[in-house]
C-alpha positions in Angstrom: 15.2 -11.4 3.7 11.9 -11.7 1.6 9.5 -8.8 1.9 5.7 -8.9 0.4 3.4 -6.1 -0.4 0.4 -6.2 -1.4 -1.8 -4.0 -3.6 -5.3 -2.1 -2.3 -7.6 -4.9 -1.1 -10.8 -3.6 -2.6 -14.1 -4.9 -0.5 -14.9 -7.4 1.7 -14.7 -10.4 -0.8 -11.7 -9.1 -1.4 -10.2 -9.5 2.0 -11.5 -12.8 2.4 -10.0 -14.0 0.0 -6.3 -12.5 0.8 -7.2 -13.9 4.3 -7.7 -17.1 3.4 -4.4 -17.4 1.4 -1.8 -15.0 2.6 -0.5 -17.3 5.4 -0.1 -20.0 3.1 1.9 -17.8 0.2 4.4 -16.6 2.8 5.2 -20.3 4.3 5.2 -21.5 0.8 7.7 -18.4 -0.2 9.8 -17.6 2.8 8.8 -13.9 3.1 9.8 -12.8 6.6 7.1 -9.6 6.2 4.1 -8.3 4.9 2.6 -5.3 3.9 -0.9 -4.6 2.6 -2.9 -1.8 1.3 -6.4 -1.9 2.9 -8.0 1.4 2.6 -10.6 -0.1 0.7 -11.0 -3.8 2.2 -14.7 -2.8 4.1 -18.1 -4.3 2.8 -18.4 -0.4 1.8 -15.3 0.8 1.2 -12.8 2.5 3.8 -11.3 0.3 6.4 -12.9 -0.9 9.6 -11.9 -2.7 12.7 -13.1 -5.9 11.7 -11.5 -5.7 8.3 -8.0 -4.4 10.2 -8.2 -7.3 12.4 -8.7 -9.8 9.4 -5.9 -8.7 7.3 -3.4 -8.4 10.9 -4.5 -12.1 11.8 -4.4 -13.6 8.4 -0.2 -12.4 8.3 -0.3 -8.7 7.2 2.3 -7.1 9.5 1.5 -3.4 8.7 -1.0 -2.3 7.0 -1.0 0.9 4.9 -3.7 3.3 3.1 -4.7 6.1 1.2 -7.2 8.8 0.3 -10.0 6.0 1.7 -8.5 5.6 4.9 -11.3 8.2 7.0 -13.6 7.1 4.6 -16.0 5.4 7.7 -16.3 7.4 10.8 -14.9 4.8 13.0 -11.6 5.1 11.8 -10.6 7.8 13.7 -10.4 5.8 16.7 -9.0 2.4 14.6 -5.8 4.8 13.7 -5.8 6.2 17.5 -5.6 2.4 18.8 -4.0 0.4 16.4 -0.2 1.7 15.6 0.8 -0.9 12.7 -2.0 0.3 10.6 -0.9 3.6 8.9 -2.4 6.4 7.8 -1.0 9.1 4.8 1.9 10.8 6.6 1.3 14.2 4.8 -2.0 14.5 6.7 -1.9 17.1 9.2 -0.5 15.9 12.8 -4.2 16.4 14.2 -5.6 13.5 12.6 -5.6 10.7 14.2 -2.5 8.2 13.8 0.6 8.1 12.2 2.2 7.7 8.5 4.9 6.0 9.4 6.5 3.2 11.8 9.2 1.2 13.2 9.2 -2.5 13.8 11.5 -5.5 13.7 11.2 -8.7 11.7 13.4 -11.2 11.1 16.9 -9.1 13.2 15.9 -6.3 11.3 14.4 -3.0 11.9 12.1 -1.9 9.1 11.0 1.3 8.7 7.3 1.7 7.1 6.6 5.0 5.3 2.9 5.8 4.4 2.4 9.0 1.7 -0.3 10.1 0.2 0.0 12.1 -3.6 -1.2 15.9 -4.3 -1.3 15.8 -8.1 -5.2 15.0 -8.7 -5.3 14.2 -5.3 -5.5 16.0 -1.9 -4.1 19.5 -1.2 -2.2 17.9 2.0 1.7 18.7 2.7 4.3 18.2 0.1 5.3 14.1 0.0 8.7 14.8 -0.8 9.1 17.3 2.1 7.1 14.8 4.5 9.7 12.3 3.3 12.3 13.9 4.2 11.0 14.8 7.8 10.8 11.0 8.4 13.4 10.0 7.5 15.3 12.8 9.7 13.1 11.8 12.9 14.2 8.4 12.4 17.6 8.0 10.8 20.4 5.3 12.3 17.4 3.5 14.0 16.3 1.3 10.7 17.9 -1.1 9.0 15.1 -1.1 5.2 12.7 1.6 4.3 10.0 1.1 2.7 7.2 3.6 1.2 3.8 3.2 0.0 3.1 6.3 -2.1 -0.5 6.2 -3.0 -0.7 8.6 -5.8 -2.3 9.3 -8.8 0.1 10.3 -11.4 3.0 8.4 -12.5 5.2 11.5 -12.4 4.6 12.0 -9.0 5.5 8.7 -8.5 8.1 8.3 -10.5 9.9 11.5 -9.2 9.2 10.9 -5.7 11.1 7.3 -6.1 14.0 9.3 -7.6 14.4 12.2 -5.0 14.7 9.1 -2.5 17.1 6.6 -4.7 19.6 5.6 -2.4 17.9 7.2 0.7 15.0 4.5 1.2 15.1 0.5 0.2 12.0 0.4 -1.8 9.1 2.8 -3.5 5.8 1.3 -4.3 3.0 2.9 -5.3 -0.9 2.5 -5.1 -3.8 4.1 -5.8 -4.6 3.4 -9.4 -5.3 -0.4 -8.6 -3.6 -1.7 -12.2 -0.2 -3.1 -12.0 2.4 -1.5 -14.1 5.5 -3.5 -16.0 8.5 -1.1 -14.3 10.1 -2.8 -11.5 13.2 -1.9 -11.0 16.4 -1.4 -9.2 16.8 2.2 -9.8 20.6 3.7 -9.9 21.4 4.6 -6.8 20.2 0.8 -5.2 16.4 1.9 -4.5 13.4 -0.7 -5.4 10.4 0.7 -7.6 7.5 0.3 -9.1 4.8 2.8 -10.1 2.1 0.3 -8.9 1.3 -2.8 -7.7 -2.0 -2.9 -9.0 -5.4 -4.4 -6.5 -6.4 -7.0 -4.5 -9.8 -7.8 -6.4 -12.0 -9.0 -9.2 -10.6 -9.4 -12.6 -12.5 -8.2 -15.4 -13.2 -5.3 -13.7 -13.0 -1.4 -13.8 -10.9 -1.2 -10.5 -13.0 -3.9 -8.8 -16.2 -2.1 -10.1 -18.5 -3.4 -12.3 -17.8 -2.4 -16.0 -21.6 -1.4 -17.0 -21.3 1.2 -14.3 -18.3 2.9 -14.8 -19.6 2.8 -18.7 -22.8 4.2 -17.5 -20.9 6.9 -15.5 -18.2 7.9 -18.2 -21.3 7.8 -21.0 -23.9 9.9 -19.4 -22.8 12.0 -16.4 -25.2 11.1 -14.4 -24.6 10.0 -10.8 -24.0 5.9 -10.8 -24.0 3.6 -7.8 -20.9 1.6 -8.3 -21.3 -2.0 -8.0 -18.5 -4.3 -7.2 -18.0 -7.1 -9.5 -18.9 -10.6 -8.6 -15.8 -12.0 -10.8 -13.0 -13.9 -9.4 -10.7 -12.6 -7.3 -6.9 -12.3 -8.0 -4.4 -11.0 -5.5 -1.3 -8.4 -6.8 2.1 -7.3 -5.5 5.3 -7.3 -5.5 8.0 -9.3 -3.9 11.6 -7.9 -2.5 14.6 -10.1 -1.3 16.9 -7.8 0.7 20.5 -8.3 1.4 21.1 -8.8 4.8 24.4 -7.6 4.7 24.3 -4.4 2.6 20.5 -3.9 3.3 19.8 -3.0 0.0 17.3 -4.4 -2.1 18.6 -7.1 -4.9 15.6 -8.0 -6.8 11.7 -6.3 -7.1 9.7 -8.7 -9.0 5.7 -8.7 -9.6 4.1 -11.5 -7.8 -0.2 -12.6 -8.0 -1.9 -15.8 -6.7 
């Protein structure tokens, strides 16, 4: 079984352009299911219906997010309605929607884990606690696991994906929108990689422009960040899954 995921689809030019190609890539590649990060694929940042419903028609199956995701107000009710697009699972149960869900592709149940980081980050519930309390709720009804951890610090990554080795098929993370060289089967049979890096422009400072994060780091002064015009490029990763064991036999960086 081939898995995709997909890095944080930064702006609407952005999601265009993984809209207009991410039906082809899985025909042309086999992949059974697809996961993208689309917190920030919105003209303005944040996630909207109309982004959501781009992404979900053009092949994503679930689509995950991050500190972004109530970045517009109408995304309270885009969690309430639609239950394949996920929101941090260490958010408090009175937000609206859920951080993690079960579906089927392919014969087989996959479970998909949203979780959002608290070093540099928001002071929400502990991720490796909130792991654990999913994986409780819904053990012996999944056949993969899989866990976007949208973090900033590679420790916290890193540690996370080593307090679940063995428990969960694959840990990804996002967040930092540049892709790191670290996939990996780690020793126990889990997947990871500290980051898949951004759906976005290249030559840019996380899909900004570079003159205004330069301005910004330079002067202090507040900065409207402009996204870069520059070509897009898409980034993820790819995971084959034996059906059999239902472990995860190769991670392996993938961009178009």
């Amino acid at each position: 079984m081939k898995i995709l995921i997909l890095g944080d689809v930064s702006r609407a030019s952005s999601c265009k352009y993984v809209c207009e190609r991410l039906w082809r890539y899985r025909k042309e590649h086999g992949i059974d299911f697809a996961v993208v990060n689309g917190e920030n694929c919105a003209e303005s940042n944040g996630i909207d219906k109309n982004s959501a419903n781009m992404l979900f028609s053009a092949g994503a199956d679930v689509i995950t997010t991050g500190n972004h995701a109530f970045k517009r107000y109408e995304a309270k009710t885009l969690f309430e309605e639609e239950k394949m697009l996920l929101r941090p699972a260490n958010y408090p149960d009175i937000v609206p929607g859920e951080g993690a869900v079960l579906t089927d592709a392919a014969g087989m149940s996959i479970l998909v884990i949203n979780l959002l980081g608290i070093v540099m980050m928001e002071p929400l519930e502990n991720p490796f606690f909130a792991a654990d309390k999913i994986l409780a709720r819904y053990r012996g009804k999944y056949d993969i696991s899989i866990l976007d951890f949208h973090a900033e610090a590679t420790s916290e990554k890193q540690a996370l994906a080593f307090y679940l080795d063995g428990r969960v098929t694959a840990v990804y993370g996002t967040h930092t929108h540049v892709p790191t060289a670290d996939e990996c089967i780690l020793p126990k049979g889990t997947a990871y990689i500290t980051d898949i890096g951004m759906c976005g422009p290249e030559f840019s400072v996380l899909g900004i422009k570079p003159e205004c994060i330069i301005e910004k780091m330079t002067t202090g002064l507040p900065v409207k960040f402009i996204p870069s015009a520059n070509p897009v490029v898409a980034h993820g990763i790819e995971l084959e899954i034996d059906r059999k064991t239902k472990k995860a036999v190769s991670i392996r960086r993938v961009m178009f």
